[in-house]
C-alpha positions as CSV (number, residue, x, y, z in Angstrom):
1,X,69.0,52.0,-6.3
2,X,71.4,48.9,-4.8
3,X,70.4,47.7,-1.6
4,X,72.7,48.9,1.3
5,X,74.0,46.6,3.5
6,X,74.8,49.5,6.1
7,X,71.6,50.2,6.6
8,X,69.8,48.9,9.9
9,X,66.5,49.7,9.5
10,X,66.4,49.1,5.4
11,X,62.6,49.8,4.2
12,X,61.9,53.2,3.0
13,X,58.2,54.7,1.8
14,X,58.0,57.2,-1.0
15,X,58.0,60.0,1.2
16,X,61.3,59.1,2.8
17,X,59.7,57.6,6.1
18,X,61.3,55.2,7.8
19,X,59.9,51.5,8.9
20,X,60.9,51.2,12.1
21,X,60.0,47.0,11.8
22,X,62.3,45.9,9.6
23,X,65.7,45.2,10.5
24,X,69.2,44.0,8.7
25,X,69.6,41.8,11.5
26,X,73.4,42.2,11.2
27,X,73.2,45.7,11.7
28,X,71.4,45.3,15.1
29,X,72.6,41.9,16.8
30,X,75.8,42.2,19.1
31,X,75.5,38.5,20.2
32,X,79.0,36.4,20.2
33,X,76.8,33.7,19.5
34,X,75.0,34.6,16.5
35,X,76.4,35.2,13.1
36,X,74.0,36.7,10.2
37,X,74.8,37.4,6.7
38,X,74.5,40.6,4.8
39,X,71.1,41.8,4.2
40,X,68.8,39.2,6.2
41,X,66.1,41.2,7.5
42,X,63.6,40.3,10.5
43,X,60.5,41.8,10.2
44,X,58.4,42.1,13.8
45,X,55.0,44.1,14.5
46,X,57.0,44.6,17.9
47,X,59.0,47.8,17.8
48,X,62.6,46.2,17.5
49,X,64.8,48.4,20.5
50,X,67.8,47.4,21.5
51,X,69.8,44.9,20.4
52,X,69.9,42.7,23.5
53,X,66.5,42.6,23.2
54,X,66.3,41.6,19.4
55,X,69.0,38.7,20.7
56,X,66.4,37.6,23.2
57,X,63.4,37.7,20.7
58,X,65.0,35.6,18.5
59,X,67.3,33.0,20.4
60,X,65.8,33.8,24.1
61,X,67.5,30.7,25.6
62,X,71.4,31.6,23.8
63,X,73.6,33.1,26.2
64,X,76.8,34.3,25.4
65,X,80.1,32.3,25.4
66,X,77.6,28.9,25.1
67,X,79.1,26.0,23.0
68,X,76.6,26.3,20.6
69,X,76.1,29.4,18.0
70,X,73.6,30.2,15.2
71,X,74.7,30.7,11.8
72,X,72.3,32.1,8.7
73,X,73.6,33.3,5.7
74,X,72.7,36.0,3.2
75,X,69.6,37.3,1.8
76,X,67.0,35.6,4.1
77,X,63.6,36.2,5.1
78,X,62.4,36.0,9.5
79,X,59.1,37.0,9.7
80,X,57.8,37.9,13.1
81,X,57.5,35.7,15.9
82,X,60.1,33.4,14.3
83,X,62.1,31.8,17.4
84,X,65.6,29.6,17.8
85,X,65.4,27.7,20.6
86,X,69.4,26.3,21.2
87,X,70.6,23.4,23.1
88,X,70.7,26.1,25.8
89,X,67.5,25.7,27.0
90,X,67.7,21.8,27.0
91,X,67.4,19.6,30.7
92,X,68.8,16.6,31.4
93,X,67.2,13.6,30.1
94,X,69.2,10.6,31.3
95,X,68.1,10.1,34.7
96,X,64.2,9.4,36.4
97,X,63.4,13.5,36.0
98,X,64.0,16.4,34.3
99,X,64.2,19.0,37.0
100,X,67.0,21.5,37.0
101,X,68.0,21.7,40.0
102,X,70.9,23.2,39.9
103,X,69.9,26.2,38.4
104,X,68.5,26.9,41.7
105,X,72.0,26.8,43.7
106,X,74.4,29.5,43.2
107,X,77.2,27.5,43.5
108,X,76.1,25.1,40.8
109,X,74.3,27.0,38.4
110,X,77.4,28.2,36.3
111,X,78.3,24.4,35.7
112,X,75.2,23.5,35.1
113,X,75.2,23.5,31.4
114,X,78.4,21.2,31.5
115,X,76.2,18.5,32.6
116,X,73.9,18.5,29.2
117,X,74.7,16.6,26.5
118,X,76.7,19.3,23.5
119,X,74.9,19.8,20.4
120,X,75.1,21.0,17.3
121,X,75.1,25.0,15.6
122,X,71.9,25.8,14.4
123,X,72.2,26.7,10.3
124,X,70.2,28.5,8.3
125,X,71.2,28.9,4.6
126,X,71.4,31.6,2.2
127,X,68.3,33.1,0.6
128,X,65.7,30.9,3.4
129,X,62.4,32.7,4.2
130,X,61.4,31.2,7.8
131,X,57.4,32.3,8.4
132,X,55.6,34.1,11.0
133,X,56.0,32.0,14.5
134,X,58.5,29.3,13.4
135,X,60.3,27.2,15.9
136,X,63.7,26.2,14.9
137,X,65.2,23.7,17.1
138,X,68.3,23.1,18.3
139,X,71.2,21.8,15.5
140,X,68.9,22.0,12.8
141,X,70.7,22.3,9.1
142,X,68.5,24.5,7.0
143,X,69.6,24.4,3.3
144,X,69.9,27.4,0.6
145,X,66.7,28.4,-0.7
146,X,64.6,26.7,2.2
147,X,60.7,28.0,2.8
148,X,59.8,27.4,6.4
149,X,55.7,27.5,6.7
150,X,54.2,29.7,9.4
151,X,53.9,27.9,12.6
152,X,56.4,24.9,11.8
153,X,58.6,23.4,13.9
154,X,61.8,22.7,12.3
155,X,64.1,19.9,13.3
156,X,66.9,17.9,11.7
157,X,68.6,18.7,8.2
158,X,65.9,20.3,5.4
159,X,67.7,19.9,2.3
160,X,68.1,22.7,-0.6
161,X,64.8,24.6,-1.7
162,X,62.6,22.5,0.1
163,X,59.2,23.7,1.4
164,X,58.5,22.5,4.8
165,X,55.2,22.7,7.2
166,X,53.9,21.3,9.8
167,X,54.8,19.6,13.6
168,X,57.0,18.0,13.0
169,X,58.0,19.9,9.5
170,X,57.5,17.4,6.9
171,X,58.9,18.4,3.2
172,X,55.7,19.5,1.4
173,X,57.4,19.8,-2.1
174,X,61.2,20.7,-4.0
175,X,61.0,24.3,-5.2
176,X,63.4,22.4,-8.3
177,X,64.3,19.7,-10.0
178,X,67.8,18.4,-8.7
179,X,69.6,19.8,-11.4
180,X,68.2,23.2,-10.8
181,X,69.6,23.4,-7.5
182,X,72.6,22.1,-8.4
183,X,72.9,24.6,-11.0
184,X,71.7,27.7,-8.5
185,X,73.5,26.2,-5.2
186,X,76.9,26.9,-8.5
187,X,75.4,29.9,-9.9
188,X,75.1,31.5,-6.0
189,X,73.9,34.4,-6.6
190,X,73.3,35.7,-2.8
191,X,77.6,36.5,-3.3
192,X,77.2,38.7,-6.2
193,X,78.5,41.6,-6.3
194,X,75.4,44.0,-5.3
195,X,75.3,45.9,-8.4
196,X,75.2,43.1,-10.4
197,X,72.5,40.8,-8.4
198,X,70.1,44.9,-8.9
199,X,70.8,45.1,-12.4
200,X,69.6,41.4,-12.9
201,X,66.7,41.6,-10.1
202,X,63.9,40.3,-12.6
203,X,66.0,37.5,-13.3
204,X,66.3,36.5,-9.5
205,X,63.1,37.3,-8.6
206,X,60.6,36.2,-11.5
207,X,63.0,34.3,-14.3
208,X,64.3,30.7,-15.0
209,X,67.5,29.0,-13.2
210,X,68.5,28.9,-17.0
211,X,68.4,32.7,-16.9
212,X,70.3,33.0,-13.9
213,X,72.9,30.5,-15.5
214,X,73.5,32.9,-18.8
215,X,74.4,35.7,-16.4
């Protein structure tokens, strides 16, 4: 059966159960400042609620209307205890301290964030699996095909179908040769038509770029 992207809580046992934590993340999230492709799922041992609180789990320092949004495309992969944390939650660093504050006045606090320096959107690409308890910090450029290993801490660009791990995540390998991701970044399969990308599954899945390529 073709995945549906309507669903909101996607993963189904034989019996017709529901699991409750799993989530199209574009079903749940009502954020202005997050934007998620069709059928990324985030997967918590946390019952996922509302969806303020799904927006807080993830990005906990984004508010809405900030400068800066989040953007990850189709078909990826946020294991639990994944976190963004966005220019948001930055202080000021050009001066002898750090201290906010202005977050502590009432007058102030609303023009507080006009006083940090603007950053970049946060990107994740198409078809990226982030692991359990990844940090991903603010204006990082995540490629298509990216693996993010549990517990890294992701700044900067990460380019197509890297692996990354570590503090700070150092490339650990290319999932392909640079022609193979040229050819997949062209073949980009994550905007197939649905019915097409389950009737060629095993190709995605298990098979060769070349097999993809023929399709």
């Amino acid at each position: 059966m073709p995945l549906d992207p309507t669903q909101t809580r996607p993963v189904r046992f034989a019996d017709g159960t529901e699991y409750s934590g799993t989530v199209y993340l574009n079903r749940i999230l009502d954020h202005p400042n997050i934007q998620v492709g069709d059928f990324t799922y985030f997967s918590s041992f946390d019952p996922i609620g509302q969806p303020a609180d799904c927006a807080a789990r993830l990005a906990p320092y984004l508010f809405a209307g900030a400068p800066e949004k989040i953007r990850i495309g189709r078909f990826c992969q946020i294991a639990h205890g994944t976190q963004f944390i966005t220019q948001s939650a930055n202080h000021r660093m050009d001066g002898p301290s750090t201290y906010p504050f202005a977050i502590f006045d009432p007058d102030r606090i609303a023009g507080y964030r006009q006083t940090l320096a603007a950053g970049r959107d946060t990107v994740v690409g198409h078809d990226c699996w982030l692991g359990h308890g990844s940090v991903i910090l603010p204006g990082a450029q995540l490629g298509n095909g990216v693996i993010v290993g549990a517990g890294a801490v992701v700044a900067g660009t990460i380019p197509d179908y890297a692996i990354v791990a570590g503090n700070r995540a150092q490339i650990v390998r290319m999932r392909f040769s640079p022609d193979d991701i040229a050819a997949l970044n062209r073949i980009a399969w994550w905007h197939w038509p649905i019915e097409k990308i389950a009737a060629h599954e095993d190709a995605i899945v298990g098979g060769r770029v070349d097999d993809l390529a023929r399709l």
